[in-house]
Each structure stands twice: as C-alpha cells, then as structure tokens.
C-alpha positions as CSV (number, residue, x, y, z in Angstrom):
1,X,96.8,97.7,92.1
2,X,95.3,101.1,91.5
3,X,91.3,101.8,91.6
4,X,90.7,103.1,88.7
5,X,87.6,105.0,88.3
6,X,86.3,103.3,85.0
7,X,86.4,99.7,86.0
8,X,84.2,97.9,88.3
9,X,85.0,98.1,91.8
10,X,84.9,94.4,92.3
11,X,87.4,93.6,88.6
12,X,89.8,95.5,91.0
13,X,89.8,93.4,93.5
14,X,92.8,90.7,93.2
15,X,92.1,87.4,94.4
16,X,93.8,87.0,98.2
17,X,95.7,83.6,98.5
18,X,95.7,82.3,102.2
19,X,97.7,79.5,103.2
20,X,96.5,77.6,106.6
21,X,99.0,74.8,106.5
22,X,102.4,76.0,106.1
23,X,104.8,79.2,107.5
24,X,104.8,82.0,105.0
25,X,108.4,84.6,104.8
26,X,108.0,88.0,105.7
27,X,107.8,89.1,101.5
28,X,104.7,86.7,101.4
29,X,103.0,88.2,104.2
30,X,103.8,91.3,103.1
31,X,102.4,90.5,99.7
32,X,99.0,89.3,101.5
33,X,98.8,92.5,103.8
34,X,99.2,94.4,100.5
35,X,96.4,92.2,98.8
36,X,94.2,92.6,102.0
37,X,95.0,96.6,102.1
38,X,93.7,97.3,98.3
39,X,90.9,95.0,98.3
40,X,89.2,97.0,101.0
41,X,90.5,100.0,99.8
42,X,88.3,99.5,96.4
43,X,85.1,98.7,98.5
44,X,85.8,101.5,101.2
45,X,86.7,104.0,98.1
46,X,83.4,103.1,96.1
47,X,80.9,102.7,98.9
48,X,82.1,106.4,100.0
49,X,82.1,107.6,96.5
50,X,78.4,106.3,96.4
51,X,77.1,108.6,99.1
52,X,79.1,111.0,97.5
53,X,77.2,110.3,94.3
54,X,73.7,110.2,95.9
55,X,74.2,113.3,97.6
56,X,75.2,115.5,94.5
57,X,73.8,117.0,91.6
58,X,76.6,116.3,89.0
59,X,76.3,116.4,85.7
60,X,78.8,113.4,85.3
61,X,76.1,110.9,87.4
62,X,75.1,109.3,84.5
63,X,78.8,108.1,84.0
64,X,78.8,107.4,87.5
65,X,76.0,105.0,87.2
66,X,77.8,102.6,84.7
67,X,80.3,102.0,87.1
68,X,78.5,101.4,89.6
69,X,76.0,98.5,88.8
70,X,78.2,95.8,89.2
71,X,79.1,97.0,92.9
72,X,75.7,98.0,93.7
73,X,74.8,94.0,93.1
74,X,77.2,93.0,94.6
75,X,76.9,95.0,97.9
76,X,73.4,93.8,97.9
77,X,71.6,96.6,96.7
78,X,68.4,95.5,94.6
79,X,66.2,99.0,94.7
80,X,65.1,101.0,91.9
81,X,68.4,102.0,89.6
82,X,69.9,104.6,90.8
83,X,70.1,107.0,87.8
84,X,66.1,106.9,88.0
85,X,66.0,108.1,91.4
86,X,64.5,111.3,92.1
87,X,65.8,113.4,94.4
88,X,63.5,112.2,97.4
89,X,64.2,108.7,96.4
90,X,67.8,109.2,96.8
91,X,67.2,111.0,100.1
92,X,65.6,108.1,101.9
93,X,68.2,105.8,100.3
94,X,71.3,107.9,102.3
95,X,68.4,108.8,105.3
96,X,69.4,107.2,109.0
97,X,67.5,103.9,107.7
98,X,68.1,103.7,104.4
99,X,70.5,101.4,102.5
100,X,73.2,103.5,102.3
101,X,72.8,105.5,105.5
102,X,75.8,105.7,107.2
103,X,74.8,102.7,110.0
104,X,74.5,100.3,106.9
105,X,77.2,101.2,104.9
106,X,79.6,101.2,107.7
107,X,78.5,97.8,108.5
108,X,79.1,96.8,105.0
109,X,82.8,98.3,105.1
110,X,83.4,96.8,108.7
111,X,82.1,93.6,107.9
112,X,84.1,93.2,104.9
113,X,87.4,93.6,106.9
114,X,85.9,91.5,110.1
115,X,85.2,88.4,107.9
116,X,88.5,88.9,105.7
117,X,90.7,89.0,108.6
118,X,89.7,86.1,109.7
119,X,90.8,87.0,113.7
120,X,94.0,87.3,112.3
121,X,95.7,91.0,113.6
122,X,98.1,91.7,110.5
123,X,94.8,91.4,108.3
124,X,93.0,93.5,110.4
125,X,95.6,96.4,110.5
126,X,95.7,96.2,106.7
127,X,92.0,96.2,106.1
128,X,91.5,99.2,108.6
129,X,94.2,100.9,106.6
130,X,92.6,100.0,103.2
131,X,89.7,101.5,104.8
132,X,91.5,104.9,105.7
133,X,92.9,105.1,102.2
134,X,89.4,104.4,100.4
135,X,88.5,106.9,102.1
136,X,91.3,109.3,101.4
137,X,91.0,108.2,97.5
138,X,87.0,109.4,97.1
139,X,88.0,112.5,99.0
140,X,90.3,112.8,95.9
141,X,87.8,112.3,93.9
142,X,85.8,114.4,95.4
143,X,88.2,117.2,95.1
144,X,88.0,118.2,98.9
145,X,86.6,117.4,102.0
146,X,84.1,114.4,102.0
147,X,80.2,115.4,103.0
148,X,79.4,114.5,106.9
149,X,77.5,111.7,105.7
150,X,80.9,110.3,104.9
151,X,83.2,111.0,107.5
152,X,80.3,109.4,109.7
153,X,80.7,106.8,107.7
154,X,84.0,106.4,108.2
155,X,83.7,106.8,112.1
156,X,81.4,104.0,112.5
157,X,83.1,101.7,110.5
158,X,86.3,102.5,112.2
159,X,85.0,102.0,115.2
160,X,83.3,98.4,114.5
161,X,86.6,97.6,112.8
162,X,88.6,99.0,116.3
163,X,86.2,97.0,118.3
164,X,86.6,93.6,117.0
165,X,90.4,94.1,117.3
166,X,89.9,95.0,120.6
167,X,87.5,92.7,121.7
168,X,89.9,90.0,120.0
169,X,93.0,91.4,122.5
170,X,94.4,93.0,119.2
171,X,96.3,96.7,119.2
172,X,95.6,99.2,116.0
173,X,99.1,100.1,116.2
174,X,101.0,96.9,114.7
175,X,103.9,96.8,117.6
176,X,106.2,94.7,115.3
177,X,106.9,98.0,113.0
C-alpha cells in the first residue's frame, strides 16, 4: 500500500487479520508486520503532515482540508474546521496544550501502535517503523526538513513507543534479523 495524498488517510488503511488460535509461517507474519508497518505509517504520515499544515501559509490548504476531514474525525478532533481557523486559532491548536501540540499528538501516534501491538514485540517493531517512515514520507512532502514542532513530535512518540517495549522486556532492535 502506498499513502497517497488524495485519499483519506483512514481508506488507506488495510484491514489487519490476526489469528489467536493457530501458528502462522514466516510469509504470514511477514504479511501482518507489513500490514501493521503501513497502517501506522498513514496515521504517523497524516498527523505530521497536519502540524505541517497548521503551521503554514500555503496556498494549497484549501486542498489540504478535503483530505483531511475524515482523519480529523476520526482522530477525535471536533473543533471549529480547520480551513476557518485564523491564524491565532490555529496557533493555540499546535500550542503546548492544544489538540495537536506535540504531547497530544504523540500520544495519539504512540497509542495507536501500543494498542495495535497488542504486547506482541514483532508488532511493535513494525509500528515504530511505520512510525519512522510516516514521518519520513510528510518530510517528503514537505520538501525538506520537518518544523520542530514535528520532530518533537516524533521524539515523544518514539519514546512512549520505546518505553512500552521496554517496560514489556522487549528490544527495538528485532534480534531474529
């Protein structure tokens, strides 16, 4: 799957089949890692391109704004649209308490990888690496280095993410590779 910038960021996502009560092969789990590792890239790629979004001027925000509504519902998000903002609105939304400050958004990124690995360590390596190349897809996008609201971003929920593993006995590095 490839996120394509002009569908909704949830249509992306591909459903991820889990099987509790039976062995998988190593193609199915590598299958499910895949699912696992695009799934949060889309969510990691579109909540970074909305600060990115929030933060600019662009002239192409309007287009920006179709795209987005169905992930802005979906992450929660129920404040005034965001093509209406003004520019102090949108401040206080990326501001240290606002809904997507860098705290909260990297608590929705984390979160979604927490929950989806389900204390399993292969799903967490793949969601921190769907995290990583979100990131590295909006910074595409972006046509350069994200803004440091971003790679704070990024940082917290890395760190969440890394601490869950940890706290779970699990290694970043997948040792089997």
């Amino acid at each position: 799957m490839k996120v394509n910038s002009n569908s909704s960021p949830m249509a992306q996502m591909q459903s991820v089949q889990t099987q509790f009560t039976e062995k998988i092969s190593k193609e199915e789990a590598q299958a499910l890692k895949e699912q696992v590792m695009q799934n949060v890239s889309a969510i990691a790629n579109n909540s970074f391109g909305t600060q990115v979004r929030l933060r600019s001027n662009s002239s192409d925000f309007m287009q920006a704004y179709e795209e987005f509504q169905s992930f802005l519902k979906d992450i929660g998000y129920n404040g005034k649209n965001i093509a209406e903002l003004s520019q102090d609105e949108a401040a206080k939304l990326v501001s240290e308490d606002g809904f997507f400050g860098i705290e909260k958004t990297a608590q929705r990124i984390s979160d979604f990888v927490i929950q989806g690995a389900n204390e399993d360590a292969q799903k967490f390596r793949a969601g921190r690496e769907g995290v990583l190349q979100g990131y590295e897809m909006a910074q595409e996008m972006w046509g350069g280095e994200l803004p440091e609201i971003s790679q704070k971003t990024l940082q917290s929920a890395l760190e969440s993410i890394d601490k869950a593993m940890y706290d779970l006995g699990f290694s970043i590095l997948n040792k089997e590779a």
